[in-house]
VEXLUMNU-63381 format. One line per 4 residues: number of its first residue (from 1); their letters; for each residue x negated, z negated, y negated of N, C-alpha, C. Coordinates in steps of 0.1 Angstrom, whole numbers, plus 5000, padded with zeros to 4 digits. Each point is the difference from the previous one (the first is absolute). Layout:
NUM) a) X/Z/Y/X/Z/Y/X/Z/Y ~ ...
//
This chain:
1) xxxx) 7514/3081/2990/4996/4996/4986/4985/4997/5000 ~ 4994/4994/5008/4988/4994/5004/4993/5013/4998 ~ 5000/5010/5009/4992/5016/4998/5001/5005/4986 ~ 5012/4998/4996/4998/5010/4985/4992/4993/4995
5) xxxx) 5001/4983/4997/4993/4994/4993/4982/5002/5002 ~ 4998/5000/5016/4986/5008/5004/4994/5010/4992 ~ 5010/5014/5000/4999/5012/4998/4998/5000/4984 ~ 5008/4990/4992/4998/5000/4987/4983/4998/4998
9) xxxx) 4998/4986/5007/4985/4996/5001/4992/5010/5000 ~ 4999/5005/5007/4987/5012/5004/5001/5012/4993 ~ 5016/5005/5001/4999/5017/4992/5006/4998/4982 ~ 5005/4986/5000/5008/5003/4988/5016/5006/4998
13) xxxx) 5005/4994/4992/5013/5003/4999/5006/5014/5000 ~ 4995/5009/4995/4999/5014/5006/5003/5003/5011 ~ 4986/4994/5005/5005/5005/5017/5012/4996/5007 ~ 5000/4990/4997/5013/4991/5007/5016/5012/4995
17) xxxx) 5000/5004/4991/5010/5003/4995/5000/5014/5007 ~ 4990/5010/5003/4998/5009/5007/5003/4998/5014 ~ 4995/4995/5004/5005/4990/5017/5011/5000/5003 ~ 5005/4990/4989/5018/5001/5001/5005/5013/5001
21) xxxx) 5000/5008/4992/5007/5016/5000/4997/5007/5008 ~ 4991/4998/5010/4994/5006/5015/5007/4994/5006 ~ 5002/4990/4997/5008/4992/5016/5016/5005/4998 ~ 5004/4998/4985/5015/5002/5001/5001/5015/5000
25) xxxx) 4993/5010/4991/5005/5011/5001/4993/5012/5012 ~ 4992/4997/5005/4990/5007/5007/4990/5005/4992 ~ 5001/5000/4983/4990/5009/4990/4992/4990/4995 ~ 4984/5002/5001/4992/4992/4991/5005/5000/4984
29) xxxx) 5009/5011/4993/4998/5002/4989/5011/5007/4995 ~ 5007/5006/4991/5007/5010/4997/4989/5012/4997 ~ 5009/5011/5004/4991/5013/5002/4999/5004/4985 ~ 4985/5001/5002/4999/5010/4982/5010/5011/4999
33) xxxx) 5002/5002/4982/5009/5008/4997/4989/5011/4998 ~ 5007/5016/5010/4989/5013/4993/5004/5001/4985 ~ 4991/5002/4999/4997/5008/4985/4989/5013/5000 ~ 5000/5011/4988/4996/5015/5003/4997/4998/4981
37) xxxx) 4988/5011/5001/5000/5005/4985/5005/5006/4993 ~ 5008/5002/4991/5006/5009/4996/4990/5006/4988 ~ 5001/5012/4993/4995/5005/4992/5005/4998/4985 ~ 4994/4995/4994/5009/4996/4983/4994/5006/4986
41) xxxx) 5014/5008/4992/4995/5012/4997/4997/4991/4985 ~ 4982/5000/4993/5000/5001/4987/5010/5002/4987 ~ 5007/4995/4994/5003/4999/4987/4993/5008/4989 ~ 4985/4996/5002/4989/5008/4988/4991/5004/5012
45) xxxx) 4998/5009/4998/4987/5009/5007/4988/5011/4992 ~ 4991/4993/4997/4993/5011/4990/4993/5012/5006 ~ 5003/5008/5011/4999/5009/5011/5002/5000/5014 ~ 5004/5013/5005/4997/5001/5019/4990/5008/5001
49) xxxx) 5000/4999/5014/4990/5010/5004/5003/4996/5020 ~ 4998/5014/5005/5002/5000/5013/4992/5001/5008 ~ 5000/4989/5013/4994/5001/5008/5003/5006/5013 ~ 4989/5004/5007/5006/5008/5010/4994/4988/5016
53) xxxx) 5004/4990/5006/4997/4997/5012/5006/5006/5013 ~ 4990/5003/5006/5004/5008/5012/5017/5013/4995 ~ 5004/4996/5005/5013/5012/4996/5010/4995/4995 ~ 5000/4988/4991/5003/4992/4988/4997/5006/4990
57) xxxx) 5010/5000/4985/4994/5005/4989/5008/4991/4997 ~ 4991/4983/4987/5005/4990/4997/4998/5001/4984 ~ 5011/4997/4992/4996/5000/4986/4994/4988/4994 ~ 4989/4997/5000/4994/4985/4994/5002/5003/4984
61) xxxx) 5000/4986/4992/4995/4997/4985/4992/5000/4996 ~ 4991/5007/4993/4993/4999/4995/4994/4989/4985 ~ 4992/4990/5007/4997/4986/4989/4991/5005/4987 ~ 5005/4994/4994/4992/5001/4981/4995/4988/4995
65) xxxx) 4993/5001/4991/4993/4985/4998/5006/4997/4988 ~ 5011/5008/4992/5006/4990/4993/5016/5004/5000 ~ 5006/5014/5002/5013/5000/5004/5004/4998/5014 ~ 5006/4990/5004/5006/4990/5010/5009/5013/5013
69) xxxx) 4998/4994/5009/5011/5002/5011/5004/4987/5000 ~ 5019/5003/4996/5006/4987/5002/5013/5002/5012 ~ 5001/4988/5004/5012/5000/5009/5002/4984/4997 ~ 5017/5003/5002/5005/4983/5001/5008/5003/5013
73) xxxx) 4998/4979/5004/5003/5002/5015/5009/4987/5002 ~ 5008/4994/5008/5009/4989/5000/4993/4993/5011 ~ 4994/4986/5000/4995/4991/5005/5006/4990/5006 ~ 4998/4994/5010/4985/5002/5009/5002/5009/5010
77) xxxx) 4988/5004/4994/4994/5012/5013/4988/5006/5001 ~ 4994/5003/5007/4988/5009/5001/4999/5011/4997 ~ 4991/5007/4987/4995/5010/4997/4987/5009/5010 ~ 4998/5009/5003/4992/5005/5004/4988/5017/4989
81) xxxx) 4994/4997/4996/5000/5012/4989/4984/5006/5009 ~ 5002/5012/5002/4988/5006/5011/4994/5009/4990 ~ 4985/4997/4999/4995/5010/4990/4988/5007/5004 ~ 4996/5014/4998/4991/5008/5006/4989/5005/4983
85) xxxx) 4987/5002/5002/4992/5004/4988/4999/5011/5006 ~ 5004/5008/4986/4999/5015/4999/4986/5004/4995 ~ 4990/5005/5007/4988/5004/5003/4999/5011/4983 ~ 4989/4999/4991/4996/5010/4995/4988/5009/5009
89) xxxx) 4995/5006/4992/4989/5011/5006/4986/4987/4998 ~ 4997/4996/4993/4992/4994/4998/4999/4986/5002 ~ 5013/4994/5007/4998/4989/5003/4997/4994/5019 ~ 4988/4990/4997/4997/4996/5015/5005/5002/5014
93) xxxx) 5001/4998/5013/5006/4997/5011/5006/4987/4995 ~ 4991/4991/4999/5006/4986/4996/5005/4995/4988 ~ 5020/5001/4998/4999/4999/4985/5008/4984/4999 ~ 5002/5000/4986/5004/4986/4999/5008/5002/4988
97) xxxx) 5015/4989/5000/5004/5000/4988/5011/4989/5000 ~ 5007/4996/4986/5005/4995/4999/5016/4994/4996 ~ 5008/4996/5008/5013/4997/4995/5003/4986/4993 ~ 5010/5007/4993/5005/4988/4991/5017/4999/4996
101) xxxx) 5002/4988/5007/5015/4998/4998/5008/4991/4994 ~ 5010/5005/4990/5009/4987/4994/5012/5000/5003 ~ 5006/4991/5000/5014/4996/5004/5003/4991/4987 ~ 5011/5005/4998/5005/4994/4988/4989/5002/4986
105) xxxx) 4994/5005/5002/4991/5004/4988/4987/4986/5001 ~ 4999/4997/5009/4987/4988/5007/4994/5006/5012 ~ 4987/5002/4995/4992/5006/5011/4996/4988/5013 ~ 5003/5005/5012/5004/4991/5013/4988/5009/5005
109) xxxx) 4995/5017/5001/4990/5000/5013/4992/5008/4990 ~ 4989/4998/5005/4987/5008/4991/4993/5004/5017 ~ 5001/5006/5010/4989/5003/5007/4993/5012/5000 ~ 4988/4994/5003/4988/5015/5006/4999/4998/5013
113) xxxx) 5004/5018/4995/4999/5007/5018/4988/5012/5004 ~ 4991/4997/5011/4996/5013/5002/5004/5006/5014 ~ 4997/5017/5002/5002/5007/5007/4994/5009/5004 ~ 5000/5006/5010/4993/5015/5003/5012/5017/5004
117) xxxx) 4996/5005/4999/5007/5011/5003/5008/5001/5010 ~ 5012/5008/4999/5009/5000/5016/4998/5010/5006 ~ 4998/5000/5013/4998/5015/5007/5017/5007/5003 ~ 5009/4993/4995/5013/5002/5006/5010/5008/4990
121) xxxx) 5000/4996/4985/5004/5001/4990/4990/5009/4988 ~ 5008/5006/4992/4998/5008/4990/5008/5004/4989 ~ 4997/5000/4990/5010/5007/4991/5006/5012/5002 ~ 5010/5003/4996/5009/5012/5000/5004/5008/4986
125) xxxx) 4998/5011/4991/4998/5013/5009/4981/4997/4993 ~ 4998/4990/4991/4985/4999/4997/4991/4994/5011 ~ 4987/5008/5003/4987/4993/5006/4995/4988/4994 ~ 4996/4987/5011/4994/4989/4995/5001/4989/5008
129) xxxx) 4991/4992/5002/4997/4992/5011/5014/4988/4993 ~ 5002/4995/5011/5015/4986/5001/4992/4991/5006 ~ 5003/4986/4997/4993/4986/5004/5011/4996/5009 ~ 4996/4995/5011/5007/4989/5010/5008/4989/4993
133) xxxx) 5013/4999/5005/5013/4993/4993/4990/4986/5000 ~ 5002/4990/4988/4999/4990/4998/5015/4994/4995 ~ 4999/4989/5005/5015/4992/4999/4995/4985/4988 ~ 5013/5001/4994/5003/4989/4990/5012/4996/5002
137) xxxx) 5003/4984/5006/5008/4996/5001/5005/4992/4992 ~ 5017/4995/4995/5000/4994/4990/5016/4991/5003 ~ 4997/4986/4997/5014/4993/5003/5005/4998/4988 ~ 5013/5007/5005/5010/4998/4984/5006/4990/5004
141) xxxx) 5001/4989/4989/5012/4992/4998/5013/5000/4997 ~ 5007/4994/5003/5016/4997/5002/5002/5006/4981 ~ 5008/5010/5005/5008/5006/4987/4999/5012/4996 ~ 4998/5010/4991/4998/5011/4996/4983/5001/4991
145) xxxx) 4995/5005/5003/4986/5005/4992/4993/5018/5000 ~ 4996/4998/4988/4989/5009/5001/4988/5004/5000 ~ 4997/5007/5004/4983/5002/5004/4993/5012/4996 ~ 4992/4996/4990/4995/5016/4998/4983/5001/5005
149) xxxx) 4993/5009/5008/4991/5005/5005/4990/5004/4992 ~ 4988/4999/4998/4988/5008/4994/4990/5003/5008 ~ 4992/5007/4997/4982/5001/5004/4993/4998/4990 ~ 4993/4987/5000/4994/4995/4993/4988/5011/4993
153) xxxx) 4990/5011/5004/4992/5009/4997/5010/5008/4995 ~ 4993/5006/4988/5006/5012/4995/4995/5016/5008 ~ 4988/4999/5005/4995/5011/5008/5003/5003/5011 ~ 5009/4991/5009/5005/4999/5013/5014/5007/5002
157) xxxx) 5000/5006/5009/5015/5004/5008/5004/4994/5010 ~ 5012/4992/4999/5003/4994/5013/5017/5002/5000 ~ 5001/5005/5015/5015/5004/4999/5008/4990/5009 ~ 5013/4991/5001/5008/4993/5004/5014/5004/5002
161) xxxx) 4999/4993/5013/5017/4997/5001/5002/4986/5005 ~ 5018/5000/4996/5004/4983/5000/5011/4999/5010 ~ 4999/4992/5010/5009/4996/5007/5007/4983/4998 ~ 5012/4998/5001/5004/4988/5002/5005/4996/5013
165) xxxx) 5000/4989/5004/5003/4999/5017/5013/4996/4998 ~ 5009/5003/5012/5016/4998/4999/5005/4996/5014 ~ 5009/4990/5002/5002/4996/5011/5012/5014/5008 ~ 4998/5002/5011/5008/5009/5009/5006/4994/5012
169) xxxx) 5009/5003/5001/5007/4998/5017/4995/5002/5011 ~ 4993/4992/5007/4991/5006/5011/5009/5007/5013 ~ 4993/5013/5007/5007/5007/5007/4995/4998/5016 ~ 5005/4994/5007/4993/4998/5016/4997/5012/5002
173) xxxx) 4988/4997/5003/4992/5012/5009/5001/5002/5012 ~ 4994/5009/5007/5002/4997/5019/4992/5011/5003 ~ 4989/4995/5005/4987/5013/5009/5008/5013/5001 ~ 4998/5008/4997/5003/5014/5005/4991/5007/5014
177) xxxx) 5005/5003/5012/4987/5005/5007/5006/5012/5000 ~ 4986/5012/5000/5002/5012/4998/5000/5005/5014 ~ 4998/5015/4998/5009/5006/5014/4984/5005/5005 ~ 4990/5006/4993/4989/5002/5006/4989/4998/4990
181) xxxx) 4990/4992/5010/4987/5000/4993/4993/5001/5013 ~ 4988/4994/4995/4985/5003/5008/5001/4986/5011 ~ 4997/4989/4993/5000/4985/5007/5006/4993/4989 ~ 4999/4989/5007/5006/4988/4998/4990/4990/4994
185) xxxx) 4997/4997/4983/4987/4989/5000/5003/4989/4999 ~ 4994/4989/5004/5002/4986/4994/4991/4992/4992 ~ 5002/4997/4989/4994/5000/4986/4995/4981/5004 ~ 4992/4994/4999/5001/4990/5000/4992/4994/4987
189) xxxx) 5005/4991/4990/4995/4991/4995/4995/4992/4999 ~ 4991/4994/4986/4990/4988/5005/5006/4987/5000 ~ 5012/4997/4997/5012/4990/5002/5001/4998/5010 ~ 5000/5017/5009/5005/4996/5016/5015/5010/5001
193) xxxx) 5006/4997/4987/5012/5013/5003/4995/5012/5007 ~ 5009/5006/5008/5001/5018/5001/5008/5005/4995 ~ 5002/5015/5002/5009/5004/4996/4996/5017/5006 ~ 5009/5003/5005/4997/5019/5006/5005/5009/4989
197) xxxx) 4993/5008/5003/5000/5012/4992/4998/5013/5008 ~ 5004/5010/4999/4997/5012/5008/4994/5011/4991 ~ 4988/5007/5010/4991/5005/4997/5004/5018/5000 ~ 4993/5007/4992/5002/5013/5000/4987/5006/4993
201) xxxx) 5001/5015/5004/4989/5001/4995/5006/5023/4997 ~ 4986/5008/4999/5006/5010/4996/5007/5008/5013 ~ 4994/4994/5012/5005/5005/5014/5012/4997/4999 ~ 5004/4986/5000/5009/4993/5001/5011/4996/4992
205) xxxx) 5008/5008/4990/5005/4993/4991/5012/4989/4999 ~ 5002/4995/4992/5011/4987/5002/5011/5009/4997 ~ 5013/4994/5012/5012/5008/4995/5010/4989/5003 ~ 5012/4997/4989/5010/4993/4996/5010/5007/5002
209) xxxx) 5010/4996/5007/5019/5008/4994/5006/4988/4993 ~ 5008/5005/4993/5007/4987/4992/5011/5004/4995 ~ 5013/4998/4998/5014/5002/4993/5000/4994/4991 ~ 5005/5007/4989/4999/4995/4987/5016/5000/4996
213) xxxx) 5002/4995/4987/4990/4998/4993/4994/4988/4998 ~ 4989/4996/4998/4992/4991/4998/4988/5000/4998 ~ 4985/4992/5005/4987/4998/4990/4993/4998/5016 ~ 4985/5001/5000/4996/4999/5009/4987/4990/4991
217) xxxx) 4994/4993/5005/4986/4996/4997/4988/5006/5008 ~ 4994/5003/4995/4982/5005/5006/4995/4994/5001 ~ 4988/4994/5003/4989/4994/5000/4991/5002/5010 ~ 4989/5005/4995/4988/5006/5008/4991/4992/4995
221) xxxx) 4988/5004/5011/4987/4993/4999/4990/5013/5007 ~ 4989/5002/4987/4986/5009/5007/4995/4993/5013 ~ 4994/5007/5009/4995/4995/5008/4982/5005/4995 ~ 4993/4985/5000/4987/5005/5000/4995/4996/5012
225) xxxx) 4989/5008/4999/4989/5004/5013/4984/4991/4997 ~ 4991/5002/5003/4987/4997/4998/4995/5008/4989 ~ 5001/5012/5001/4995/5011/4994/5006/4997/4981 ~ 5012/4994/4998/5006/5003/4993/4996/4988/4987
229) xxxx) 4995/5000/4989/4998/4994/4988/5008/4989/4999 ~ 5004/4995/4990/5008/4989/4996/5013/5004/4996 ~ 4996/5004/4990/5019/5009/5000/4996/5015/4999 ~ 5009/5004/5002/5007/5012/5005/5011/5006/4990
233) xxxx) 5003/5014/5003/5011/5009/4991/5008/5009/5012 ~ 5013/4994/5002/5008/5010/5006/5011/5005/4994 ~ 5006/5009/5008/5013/5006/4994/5011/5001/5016 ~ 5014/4999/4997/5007/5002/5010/5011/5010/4992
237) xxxx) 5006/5006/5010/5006/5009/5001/5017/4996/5004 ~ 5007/5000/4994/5015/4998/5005/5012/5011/4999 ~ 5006/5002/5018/5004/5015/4997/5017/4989/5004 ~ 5010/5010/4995/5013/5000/5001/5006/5009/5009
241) xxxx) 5007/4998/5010/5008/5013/5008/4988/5011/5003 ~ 4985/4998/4997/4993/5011/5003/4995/5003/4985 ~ 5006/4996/4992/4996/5007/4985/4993/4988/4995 ~ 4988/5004/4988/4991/4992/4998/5009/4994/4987
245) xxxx) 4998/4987/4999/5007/4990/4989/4987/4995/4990 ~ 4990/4990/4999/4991/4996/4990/4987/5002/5017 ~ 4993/4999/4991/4980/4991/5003/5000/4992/4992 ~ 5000/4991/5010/4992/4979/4994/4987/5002/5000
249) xxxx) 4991/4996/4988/4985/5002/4999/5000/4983/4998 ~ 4985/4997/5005/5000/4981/4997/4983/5002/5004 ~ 4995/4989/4993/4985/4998/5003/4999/4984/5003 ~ 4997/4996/5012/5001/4987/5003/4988/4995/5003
253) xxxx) 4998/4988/5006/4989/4990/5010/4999/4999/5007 ~ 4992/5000/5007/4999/4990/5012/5002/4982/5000 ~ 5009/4999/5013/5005/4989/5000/4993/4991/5014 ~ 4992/4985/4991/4990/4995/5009/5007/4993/5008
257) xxxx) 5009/4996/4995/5013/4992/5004/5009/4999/5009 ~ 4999/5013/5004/5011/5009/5011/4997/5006/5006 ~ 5002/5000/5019/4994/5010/5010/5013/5004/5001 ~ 4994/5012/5012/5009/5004/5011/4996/4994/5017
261) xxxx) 5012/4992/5004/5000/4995/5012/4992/5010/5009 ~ 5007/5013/4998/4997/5007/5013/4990/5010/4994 ~ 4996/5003/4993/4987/5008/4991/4987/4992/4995 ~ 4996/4994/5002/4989/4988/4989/4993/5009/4996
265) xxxx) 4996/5013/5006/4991/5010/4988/5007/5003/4988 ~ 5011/4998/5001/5003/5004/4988/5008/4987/4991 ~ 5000/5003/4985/5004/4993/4991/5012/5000/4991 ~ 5010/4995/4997/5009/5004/4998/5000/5001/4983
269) xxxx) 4999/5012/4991/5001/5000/4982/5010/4990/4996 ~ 4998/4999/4987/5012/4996/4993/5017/5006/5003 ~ 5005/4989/5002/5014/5008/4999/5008/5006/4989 ~ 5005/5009/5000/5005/5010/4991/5019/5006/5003
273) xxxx) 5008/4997/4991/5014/5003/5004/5005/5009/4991 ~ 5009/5006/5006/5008/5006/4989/5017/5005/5007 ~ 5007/4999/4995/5015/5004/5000/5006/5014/5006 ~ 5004/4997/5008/5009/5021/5002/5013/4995/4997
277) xxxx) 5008/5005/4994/5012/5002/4995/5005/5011/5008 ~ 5012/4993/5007/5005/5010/5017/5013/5003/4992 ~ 5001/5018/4997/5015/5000/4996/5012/4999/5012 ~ 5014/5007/4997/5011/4996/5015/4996/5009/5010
281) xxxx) 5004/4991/5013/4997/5009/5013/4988/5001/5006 ~ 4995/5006/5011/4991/4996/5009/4984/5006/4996 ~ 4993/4991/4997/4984/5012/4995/4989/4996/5011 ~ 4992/5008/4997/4986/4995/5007/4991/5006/4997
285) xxxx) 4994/4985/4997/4980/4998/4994/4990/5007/5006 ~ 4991/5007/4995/4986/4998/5003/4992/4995/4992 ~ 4993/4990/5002/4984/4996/4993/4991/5004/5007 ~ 4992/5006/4993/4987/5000/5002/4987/5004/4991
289) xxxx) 4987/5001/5006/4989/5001/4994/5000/5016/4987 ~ 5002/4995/4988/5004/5014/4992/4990/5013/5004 ~ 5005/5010/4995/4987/5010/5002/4991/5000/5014 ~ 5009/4996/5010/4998/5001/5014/4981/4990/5000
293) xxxx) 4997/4993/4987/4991/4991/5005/4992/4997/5008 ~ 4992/4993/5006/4994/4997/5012/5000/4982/4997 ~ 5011/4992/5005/4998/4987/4995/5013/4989/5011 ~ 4996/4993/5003/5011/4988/5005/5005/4991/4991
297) xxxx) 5014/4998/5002/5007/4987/4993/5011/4993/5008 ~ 5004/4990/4994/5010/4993/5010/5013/5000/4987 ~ 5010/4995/5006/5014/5000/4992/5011/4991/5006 ~ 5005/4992/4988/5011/4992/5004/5016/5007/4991
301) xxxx) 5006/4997/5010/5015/5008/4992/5011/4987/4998 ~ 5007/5000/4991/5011/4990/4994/5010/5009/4996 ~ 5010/4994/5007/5016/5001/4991/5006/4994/4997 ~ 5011/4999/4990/5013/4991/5001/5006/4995/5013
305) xxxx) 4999/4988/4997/5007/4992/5019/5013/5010/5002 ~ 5007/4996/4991/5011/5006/4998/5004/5015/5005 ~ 4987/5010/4997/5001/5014/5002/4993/5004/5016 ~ 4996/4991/5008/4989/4997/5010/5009/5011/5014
309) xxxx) 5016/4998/4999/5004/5002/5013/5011/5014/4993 ~ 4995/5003/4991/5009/5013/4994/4998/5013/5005 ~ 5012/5003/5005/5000/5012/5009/5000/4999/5015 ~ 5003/4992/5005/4996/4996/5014/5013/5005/5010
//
C-alpha cells in the first residue's frame, strides 16, 4: 500500500492504475480497437470527374461554391474528406482555395488550403494538371447529422472524396517468409526497434508460394543509394503462376530515420503496402522491379495467423 501511495506521489493516479493492470494482467492497457476508412457515398453531389492514380481510376466530387455536396453520417466518429485542385490552363504551380462546411445547416469549417501539382495523378479521359490530396478532418457528434461541402471561390475546381472511419475485427498477422530473394535486410530504427525485410532486385526477384484462399500483405521499401535525390518513382511488377497480375507504381522518400544493419550505404524509402488476394489452391509470387528496371528494394510479407501452416 505504502508503494502505490509513492507511485500516486510522483506519477499520479493514472499511473498507479496502469501499474496495477501490468501487474495483474501482464497488459499495460487494453489493446486499441482497429478501425479502417470506409468510403461514404454523397446524398447531393453537384458533379464527378475521374481520376486516374497510378492504375487506379477513382471517381472524386466535384465542389461548387453554392450547390452543396451533402452526406449524413451517424456519430461519433471520424470523417475523413480528401480533396485534390483541378488545375486550369492558366492557373499557377502554386494554387490555393477554399472549403466550407456545414453540419446541420451551421458552418463548423471554413479552411484555406494550398497546393502544388501531382506528379502521380491526373484526370481521366480530359488533360489537366491534379493537386496533391489535402485532408480535412472532421469529429461528428453523438447522433445523426448532416454536412454539406462547398468551395468557397467561384473560379476554383476542387474535387473530393469522403471517408468515415469504422471499427473492424482485427485479423493476427504472422511474417510470411518467402521462398527466394536476394538477402536478408535488417531495417533498424531510431527507437532502436528492428525489423527484417528481404531484399530483391531485377536479378533477383522475390518469390512467395501460398495456398489460398486467402490475402497476403506486401510491404516494400525503395532502396536509396548516394546517387539517388530525395524521393524517388518506382514501379513493381506482380506475376501469378507465371502470368502477370497488376504494377504497383508509388513515389516515396527517403527515410532519415531508418538504416540497414547490414547495408549503411543505403537508405531505406518510405514504406508502401498493398494486398494480393490468393484464390483456392497452391500459387506462386513474383515481385519485382516493373519493366525489368534497374533498381533495389526490400519487402516484408504478412498473412493471416490462421492461414500461415495451410497446405503443409
Amino acid at each position: 500500500m505504502k508503494r502505490i501511495d509513492a507511485l500516486s506521489r510522483v506519477f499520479g493516479a493514472a499511473a498507479v492504475v496502469t501499474a496495477v493492470l501490468w501487474a495483474v494482467t501482464g497488459s499495460p492497457r487494453p489493446a486499441a480497437a482497429a478501425t479502417k476508412w470506409v468510403g461514404l457515398k454523397p446524398t447531393e453531389s453537384p458533379g464527378r470527374v475521374t481520376l486516374a492514380a497510378g492504375e487506379s481510376n477513382l471517381t472524386y466530387h466535384v465542389l461548387d461554391d453554392r450547390e452543396p455536396l451533402e452526406f449524413t453520417v451517424t456519430g461519433p466518429r471520424r470523417v475523413k474528406i480528401l480533396t485534390r485542385y483541378l488545375y486550369g490552363e492558366k492557373d499557377p504551380e502554386q494554387a490555393s482555395y477554399t472549403i466550407r462546411i456545414l453540419r446541420d445547416g451551421v458552418e463548423t469549417v471554413r479552411r484555406a488550403i494550398s497546393t502544388e501539382k501531382s506528379e502521380e495523378t491526373h484526370r481521366r479521359p480530359a488533360a489537366g494538371g491534379v493537386g496533391k490530396i489535402r485532408r480535412v478532418y472532421l469529429t461528428v457528434p453523438k447522433g445523426e447529422h448532416t454536412y454539406r461541402v462547398f468551395v468557397v471561390e467561384d473560379d476554383r475546381d476542387v474535387a473530393v472524396r469522403v471517408f468515415r472511419r469504422v471499427k473492424v475485427r482485427e485479423t493476427p498477422m504472422a511474417s510470411l517468409t518467402p521462398s527466394e530473394y536476394r538477402s536478408v535486410c535488417t531495417l533498424q530504427f531510431a527507437s532502436g526497434s528492428l525489423s527484417s525485410y528481404y531484399g530483391f532486385g531485377p536479378d533477383r526477384p522475390l518469390k512467395f508460394e501460398v495456398v489460398g484462399p486467402t490475402r497476403v500483405k506486401v510491404c516494400t521499401r525503395l532502396d536509396f543509394d548516394h546517387t539517388m535525390n530525395g524521393s524517388q518513382s518506382y514501379g513493381l511488377q506482380l506475376f501469378e503462376d507465371g502470368s502477370p497480375v497488376k504494377v504497383y507504381r508509388y513515389h516515396v522518400r527517403k527515410m532519415a530515420t531508418v538504416s540497414y544493419v547490414e547495408r549503411p550505404e543505403f537508405l531505406p524509402g518510405e514504406r508502401k503496402c498493398f494486398w494480393v488476394q490468393v484464390p483456392d489452391g497452391r500459387h506462386l509470387y513474383e515481385l519485382g522491379p516493373a519493366n525489368r528496371t534497374r533498381f533495389s528494394a526490400a519487402a516484408k510479407l504478412y498473412i493471416p495467423k490462421g492461414d500461415l501452416k495451410r497446405g503443409e
